[in-house]
C-alpha positions as CSV (number, residue, x, y, z in Angstrom):
1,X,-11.7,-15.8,-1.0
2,X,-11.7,-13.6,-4.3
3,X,-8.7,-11.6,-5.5
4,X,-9.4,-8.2,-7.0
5,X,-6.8,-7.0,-9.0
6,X,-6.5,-2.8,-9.4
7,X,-4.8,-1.9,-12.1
8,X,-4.4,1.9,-12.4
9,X,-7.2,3.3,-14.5
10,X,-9.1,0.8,-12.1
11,X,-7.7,2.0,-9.0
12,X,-8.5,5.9,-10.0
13,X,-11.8,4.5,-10.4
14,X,-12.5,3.0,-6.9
15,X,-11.0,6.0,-5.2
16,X,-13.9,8.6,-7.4
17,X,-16.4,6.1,-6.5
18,X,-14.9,6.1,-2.6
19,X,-15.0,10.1,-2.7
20,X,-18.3,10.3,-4.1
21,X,-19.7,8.1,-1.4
22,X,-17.9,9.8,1.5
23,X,-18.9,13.1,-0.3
24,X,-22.5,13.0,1.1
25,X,-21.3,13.4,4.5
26,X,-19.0,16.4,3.4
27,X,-15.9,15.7,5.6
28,X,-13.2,19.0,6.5
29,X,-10.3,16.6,5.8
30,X,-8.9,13.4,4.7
31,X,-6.5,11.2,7.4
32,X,-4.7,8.6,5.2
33,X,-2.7,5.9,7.0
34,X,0.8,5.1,5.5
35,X,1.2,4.1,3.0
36,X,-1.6,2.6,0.7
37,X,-4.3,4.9,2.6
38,X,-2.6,8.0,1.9
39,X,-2.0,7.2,-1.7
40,X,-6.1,6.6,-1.8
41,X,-6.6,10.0,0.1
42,X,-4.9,11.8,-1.9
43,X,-6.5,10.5,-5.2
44,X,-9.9,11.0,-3.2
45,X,-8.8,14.8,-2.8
46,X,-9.6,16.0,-6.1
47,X,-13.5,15.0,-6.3
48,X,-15.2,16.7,-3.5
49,X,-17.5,19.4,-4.0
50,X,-15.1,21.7,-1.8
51,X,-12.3,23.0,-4.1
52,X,-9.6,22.1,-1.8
53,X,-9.9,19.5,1.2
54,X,-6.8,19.2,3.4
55,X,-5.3,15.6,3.0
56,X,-3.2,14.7,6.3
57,X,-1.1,11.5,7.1
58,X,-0.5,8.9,9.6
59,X,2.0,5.4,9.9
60,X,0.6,2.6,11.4
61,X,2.0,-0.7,9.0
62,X,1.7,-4.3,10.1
63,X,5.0,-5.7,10.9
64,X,4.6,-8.0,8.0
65,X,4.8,-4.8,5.8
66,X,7.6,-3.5,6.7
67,X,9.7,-6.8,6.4
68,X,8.4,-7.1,3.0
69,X,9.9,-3.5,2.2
70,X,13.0,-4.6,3.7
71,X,13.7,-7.5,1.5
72,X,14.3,-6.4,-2.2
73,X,14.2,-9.9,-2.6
74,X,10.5,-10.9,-1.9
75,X,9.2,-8.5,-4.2
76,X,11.6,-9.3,-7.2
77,X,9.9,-13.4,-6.4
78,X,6.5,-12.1,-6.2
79,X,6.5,-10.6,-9.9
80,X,7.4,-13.7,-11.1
81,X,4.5,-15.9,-9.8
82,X,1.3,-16.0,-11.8
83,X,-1.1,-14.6,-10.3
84,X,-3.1,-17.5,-9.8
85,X,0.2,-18.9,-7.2
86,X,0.1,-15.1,-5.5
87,X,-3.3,-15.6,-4.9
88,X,-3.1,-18.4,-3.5
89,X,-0.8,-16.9,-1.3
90,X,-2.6,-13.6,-0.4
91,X,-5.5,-15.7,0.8
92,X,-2.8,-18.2,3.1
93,X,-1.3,-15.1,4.6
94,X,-4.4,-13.2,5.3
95,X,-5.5,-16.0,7.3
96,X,-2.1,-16.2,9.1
97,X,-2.0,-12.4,9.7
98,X,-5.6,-12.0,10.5
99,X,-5.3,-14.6,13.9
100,X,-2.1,-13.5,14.8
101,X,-3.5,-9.4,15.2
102,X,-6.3,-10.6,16.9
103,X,-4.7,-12.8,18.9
104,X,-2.0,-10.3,20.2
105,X,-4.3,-7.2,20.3
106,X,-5.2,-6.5,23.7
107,X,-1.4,-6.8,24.5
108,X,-0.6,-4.3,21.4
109,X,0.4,-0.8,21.9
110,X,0.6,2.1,19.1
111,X,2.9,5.0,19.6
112,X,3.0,7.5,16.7
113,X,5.6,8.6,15.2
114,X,6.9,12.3,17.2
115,X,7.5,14.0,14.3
116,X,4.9,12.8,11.9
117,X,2.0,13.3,15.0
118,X,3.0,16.8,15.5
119,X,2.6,17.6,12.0
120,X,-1.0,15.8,12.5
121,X,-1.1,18.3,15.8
122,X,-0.6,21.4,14.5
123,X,-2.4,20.9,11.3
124,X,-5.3,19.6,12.8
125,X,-5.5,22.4,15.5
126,X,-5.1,25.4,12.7
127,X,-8.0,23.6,10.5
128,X,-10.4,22.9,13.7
129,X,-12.6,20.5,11.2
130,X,-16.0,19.3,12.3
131,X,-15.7,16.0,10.3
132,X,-12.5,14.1,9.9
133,X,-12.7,11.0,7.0
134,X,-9.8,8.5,8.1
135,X,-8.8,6.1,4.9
136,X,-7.3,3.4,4.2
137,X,-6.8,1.0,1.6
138,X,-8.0,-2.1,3.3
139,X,-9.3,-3.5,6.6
140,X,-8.7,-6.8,7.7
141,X,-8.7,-7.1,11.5
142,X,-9.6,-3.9,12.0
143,X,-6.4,-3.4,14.2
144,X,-4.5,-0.6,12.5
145,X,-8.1,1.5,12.0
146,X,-8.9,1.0,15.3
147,X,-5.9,2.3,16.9
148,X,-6.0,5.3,14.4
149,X,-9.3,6.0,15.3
150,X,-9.1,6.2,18.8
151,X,-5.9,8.6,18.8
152,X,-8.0,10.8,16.6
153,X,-10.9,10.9,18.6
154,X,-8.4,12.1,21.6
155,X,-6.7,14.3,19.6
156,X,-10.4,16.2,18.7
157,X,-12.6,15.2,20.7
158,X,-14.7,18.0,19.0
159,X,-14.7,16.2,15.9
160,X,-17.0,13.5,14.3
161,X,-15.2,10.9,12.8
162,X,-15.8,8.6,10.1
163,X,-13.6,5.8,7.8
164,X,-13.5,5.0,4.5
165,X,-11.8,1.8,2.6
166,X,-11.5,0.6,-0.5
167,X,-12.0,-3.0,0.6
168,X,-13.0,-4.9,4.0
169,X,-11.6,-8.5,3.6
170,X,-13.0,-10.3,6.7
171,X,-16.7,-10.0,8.1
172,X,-16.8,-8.5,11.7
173,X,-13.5,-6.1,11.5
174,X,-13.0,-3.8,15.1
175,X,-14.0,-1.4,13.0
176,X,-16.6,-1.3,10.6
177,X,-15.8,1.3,8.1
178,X,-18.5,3.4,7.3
179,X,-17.9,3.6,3.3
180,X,-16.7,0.7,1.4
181,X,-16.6,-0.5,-1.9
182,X,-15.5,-4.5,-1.9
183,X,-16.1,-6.9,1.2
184,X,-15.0,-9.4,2.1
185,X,-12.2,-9.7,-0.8
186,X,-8.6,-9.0,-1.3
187,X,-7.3,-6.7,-3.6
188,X,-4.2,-5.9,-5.7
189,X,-3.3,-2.3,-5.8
190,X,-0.7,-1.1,-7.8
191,X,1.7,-1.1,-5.9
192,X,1.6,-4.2,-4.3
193,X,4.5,-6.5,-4.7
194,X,2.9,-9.1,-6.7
195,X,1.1,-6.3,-9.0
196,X,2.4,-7.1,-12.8
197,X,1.7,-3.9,-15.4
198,X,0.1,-5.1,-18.4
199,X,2.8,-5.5,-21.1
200,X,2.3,-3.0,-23.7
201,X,1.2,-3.7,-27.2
202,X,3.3,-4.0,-30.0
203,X,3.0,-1.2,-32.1
């Protein structure tokens, strides 16, 4: 499986492109899940045709995410691997990560954060949008999206609701986004641990 690498005038790039593609069907708001989708919503925001488009956000992380941003360790390793090792790597724990959520998700259970959710609530209810975009940065399983999508459609049922990601790795997610720019791919974003900034030239 190929590695796409993002840097950051790369990653701007991919989130115009996603924008302009999602544009056609002129969504009321942006839903980003924590934390690379809400980083891609919000660099989304700024090219709609609308001059402002409400950008709202959501947690839903693996728990292989969250153990990676508790071990300062991990990260500090990663950034020393060449990338063609990390690859390697990505590729090994997709596969891993990608049985495992199927395998456990009819057991699986999402409860939203109280807080964040009533944020969600209230803003959602004050902007009574006809189209909501959910985004993301990637789909794998489909897992996260899924369970983000339903709570959505529950919470406005009056709503049509659509996704967006920058990259679909695996070929029949739950959910099939309906705007994406790379399939069936991994990518590097920025701030992914293993991302390396290019060393700047000497002046």
């Amino acid at each position: 499986m190929k590695v796409i690498t993002l840097d950051e005038f790369k990653f701007e790039e991919a989130c115009k492109s996603l924008a302009r593609m999602s544009n056609i069907w002129k969504p009321d708001c942006l839903l980003g899940i924590r934390t690379g989708g809400y980083v891609v919503a919000k660099k989304m925001q700024p090219h709609y045709d609308k001059s402002v488009i409400p950008v709202f956000a959501v947690t839903k992380q693996r728990s292989s995410t969250k153990a990676k941003q508790a071990s300062a360790l991990i990260p500090f390793i990663l950034k020393t691997l060449p990338y063609w090792i990390t690859n390697r790597l990505r590729v090994l724990e997709h596969n891993k990560l990608t049985r495992k959520e199927i395998t456990g998700f009819a057991a699986s259970a999402w409860v939203p954060d109280a807080d964040e959710w009533e944020i969600l609530k209230t803003g959602l209810t004050r902007l009574t949008p006809s189209r909501i975009l959910i985004v993301d940065d990637a789909i794998d399983t489909g897992v996260t999206m899924s369970a983000v999508e339903k709570a959505i459609k529950a919470l406005c049922p009056y709503a049509e609701v659509r996704t967006a990601v920058i990259v679909q790795s695996t070929a029949n997610p739950l959910v099939r986004p309906n705007d994406v720019l790379f399939s069936q791919q991994l990518c590097r974003f920025p701030w992914s641990h293993d991302f390396k900034k290019a060393a700047r030239p000497l002046v």
